[in-house]
C-alpha positions, 0 to 999 in steps of 0.5 A: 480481518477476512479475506474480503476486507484484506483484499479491498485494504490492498487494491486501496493500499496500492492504487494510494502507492501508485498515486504517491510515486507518480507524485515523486515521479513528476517531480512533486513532493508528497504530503509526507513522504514517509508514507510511502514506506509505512504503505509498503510495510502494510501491503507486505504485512496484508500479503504475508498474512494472505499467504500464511492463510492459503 
C-alpha cells in the first residue's frame, strides 16, 4: 500500500468514525455497532505502519 492510498483509507477511516459516533451520540443505533471497533483497530494498524516507515 503507498503512502498515498494509506493516507486516503485514513482520512475515509475517519470521516466513517466520526459519522458512526455522531449516530451513537444522537441516540441512533448504527447498522453494526461493532464496527466501530473494527475501524479503530484499522486507523490504529495504517498509523503503526505509517510510523514504522518514517
Amino acid at each position: 500500500m503507498s503512502k498515498v492510498e494509506r493516507d486516503e483509507a485514513l482520512a475515509e477511516l475517519r470521516k466513517e468514525l466520526m459519522r458512526l459516533k455522531s449516530q451513537v451520540k444522537t441516540g441512533l443505533t448504527p447498522d453494526n455497532p461493532s464496527r466501530i471497533n473494527h475501524i479503530q483497530k484499522s486507523i490504529a494498524q495504517i498509523l503503526t505502519v505509517k510510523e514504522e516507515l518514517e
